[in-house]
C-alpha positions as CSV (number, residue, x, y, z in Angstrom):
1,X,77.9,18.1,83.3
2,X,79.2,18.2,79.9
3,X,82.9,18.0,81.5
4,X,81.6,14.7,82.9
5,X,79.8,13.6,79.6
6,X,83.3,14.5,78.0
7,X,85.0,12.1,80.7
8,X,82.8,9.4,79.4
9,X,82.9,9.4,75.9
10,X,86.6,9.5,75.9
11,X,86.2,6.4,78.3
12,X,84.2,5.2,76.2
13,X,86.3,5.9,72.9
14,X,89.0,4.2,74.5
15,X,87.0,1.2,75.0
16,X,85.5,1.1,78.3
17,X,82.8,-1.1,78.9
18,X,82.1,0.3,82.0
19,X,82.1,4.0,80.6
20,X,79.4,2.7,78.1
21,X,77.2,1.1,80.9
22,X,76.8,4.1,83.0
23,X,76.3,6.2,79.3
24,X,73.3,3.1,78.5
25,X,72.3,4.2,82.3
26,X,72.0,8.2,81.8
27,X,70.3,7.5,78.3
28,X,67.8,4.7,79.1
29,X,64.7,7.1,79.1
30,X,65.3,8.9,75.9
31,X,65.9,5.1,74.5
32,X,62.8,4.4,76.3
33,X,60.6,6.9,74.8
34,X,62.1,6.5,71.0
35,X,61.7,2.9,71.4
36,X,58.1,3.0,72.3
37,X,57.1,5.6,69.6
38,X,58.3,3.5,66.9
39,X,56.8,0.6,68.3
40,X,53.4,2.3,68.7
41,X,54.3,3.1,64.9
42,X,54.8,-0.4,63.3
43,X,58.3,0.3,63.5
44,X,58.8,-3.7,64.3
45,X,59.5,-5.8,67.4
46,X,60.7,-4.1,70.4
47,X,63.5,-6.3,71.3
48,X,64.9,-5.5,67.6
49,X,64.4,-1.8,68.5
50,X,65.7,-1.8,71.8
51,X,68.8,-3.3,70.6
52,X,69.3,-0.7,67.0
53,X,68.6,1.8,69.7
54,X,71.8,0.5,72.1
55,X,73.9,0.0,69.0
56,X,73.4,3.8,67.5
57,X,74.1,5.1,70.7
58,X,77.3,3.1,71.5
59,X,77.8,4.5,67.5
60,X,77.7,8.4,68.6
61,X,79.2,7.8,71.4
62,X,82.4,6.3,69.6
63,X,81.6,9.0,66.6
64,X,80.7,12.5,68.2
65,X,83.5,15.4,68.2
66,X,83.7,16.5,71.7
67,X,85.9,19.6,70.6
68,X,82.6,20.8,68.1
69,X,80.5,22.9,70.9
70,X,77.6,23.3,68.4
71,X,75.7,20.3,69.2
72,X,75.7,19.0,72.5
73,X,75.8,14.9,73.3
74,X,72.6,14.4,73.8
75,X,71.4,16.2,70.6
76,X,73.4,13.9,68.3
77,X,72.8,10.8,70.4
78,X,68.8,11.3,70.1
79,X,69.5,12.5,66.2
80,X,71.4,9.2,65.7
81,X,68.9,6.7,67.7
82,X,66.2,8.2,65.9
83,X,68.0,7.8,62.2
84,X,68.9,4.1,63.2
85,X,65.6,3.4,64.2
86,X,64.0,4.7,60.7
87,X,66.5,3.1,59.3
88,X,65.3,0.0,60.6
89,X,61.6,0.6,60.0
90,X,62.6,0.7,56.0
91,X,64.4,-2.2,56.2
92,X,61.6,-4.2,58.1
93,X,58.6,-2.8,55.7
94,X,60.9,-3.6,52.3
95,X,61.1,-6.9,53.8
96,X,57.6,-7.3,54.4
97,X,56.6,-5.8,50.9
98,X,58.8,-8.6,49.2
99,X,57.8,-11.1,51.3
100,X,53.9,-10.4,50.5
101,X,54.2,-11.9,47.3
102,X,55.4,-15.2,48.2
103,X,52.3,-15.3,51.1
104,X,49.7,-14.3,48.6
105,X,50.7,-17.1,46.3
106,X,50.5,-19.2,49.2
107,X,47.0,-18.4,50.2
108,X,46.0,-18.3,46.6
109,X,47.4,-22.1,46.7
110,X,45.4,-22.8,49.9
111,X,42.3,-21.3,48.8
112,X,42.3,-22.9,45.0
113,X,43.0,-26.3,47.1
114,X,39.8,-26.0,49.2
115,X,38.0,-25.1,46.1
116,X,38.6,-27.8,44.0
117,X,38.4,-30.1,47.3
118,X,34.9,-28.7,47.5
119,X,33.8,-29.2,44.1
120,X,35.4,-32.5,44.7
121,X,33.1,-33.6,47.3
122,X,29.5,-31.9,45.4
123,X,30.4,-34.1,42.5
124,X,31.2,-37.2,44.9
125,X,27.8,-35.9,46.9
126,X,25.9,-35.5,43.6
127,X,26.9,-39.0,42.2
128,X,26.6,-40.8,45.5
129,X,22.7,-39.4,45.5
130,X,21.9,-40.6,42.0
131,X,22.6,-44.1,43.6
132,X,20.4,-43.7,46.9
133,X,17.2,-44.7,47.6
134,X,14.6,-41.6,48.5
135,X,14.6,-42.9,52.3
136,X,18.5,-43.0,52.1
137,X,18.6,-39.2,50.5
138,X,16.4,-38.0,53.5
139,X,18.5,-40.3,55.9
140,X,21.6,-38.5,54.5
141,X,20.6,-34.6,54.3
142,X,19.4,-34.6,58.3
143,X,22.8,-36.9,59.2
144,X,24.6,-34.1,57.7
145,X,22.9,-31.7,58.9
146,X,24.1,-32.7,62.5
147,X,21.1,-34.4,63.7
148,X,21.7,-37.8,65.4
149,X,20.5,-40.8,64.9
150,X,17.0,-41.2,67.5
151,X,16.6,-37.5,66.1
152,X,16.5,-38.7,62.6
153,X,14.4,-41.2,63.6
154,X,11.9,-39.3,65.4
155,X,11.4,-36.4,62.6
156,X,11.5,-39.6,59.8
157,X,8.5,-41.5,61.7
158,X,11.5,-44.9,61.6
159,X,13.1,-47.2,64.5
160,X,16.4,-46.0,65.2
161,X,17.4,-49.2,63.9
162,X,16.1,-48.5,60.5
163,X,18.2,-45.5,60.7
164,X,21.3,-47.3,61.2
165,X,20.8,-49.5,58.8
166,X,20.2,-46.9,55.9
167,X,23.4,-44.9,57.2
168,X,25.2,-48.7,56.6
169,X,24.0,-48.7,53.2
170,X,25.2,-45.1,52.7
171,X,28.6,-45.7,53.7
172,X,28.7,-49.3,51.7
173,X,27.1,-47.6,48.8
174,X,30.1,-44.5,49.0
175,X,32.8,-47.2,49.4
176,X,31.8,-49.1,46.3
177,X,31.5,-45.7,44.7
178,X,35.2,-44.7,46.4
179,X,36.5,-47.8,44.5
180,X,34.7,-47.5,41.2
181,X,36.0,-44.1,40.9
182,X,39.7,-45.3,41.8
183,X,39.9,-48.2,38.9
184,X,38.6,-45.6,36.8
């Protein structure tokens, strides 16, 4: 076996593609397994692990001293996926540690945007009910509150008719508001 293993890195040192395929063959478990682990780990995206996985073993293969006999192949090949894949795991979480920064301050954006949209509207809200009618208030709160129309109408005691026509008034009353508030 190790004769054989031999055979194929020198094949393999001497640029053999095919002597690299059938090595990618015999190690596809052990890649397998490693893969998986760091995966399970947060290690990042398998298809970036599978291939830093390929890559440091195509590395020991062209590296490894088949004259040494105190570590076999398959030692250093395991020792050197398993480096490149923490290796890659650092590089991924630095990334994602400088990159949390910038997404913060984009939430923070986001979320002071909603606010002032929301304070926004309960100013509009407020201003627009100093300008209704009683009848128009009560017509408004149970609109917003989802009800429709022959609902409204039925808990108010009014016509659906009389419904719509306060909702009209709402909406005329919040345009003229709309515009005031523009020239101002």
């Amino acid at each position: 076996m190790q004769d054989t293993s031999n055979a194929l890195l020198k094949e393999i040192q001497e640029g053999s593609d095919a002597g690299f395929a059938a090595l990618m063959k015999q190690y596809s478990p052990l890649i397998t397994s490693l893969v998986s682990s760091f995966c399970a780990s947060g290690g990042g995206a398998r298809d970036d692990l599978q291939q830093e996985a390929e890559s440091a073993l195509l590395k020991a293969a062209l590296t490894y001293d088949s004259t040494q006999t105190a570590v076999s192949f398959g030692l250093y090949a395991k020792i050197c996926i398993r480096n490149a894949l923490i290796s890659h795991r650092r590089k991924v979480l630095r990334r994602s540690r400088r990159d949390m920064p910038e997404k913060l301050s984009k939430q923070e954006k986001s979320m002071r945007g909603v606010f002032v949209q929301t304070q926004n509207l309960a100013q509009k809200l407020a201003k627009l009910d100093a300008v209704l009618s009683p009848y128009e208030r009560r017509v408004l709160q149970e609109y917003i509150s989802g009800k429709s129309v022959p609902e409204i109408a039925e808990d108010i005691g009014k016509t659906s008719k009389s419904v719509h026509n306060a909702l009209f008034r709402i909406r005329e009353k919040g345009k003229q508001f709309e515009r005031s508030a523009e020239t101002d």
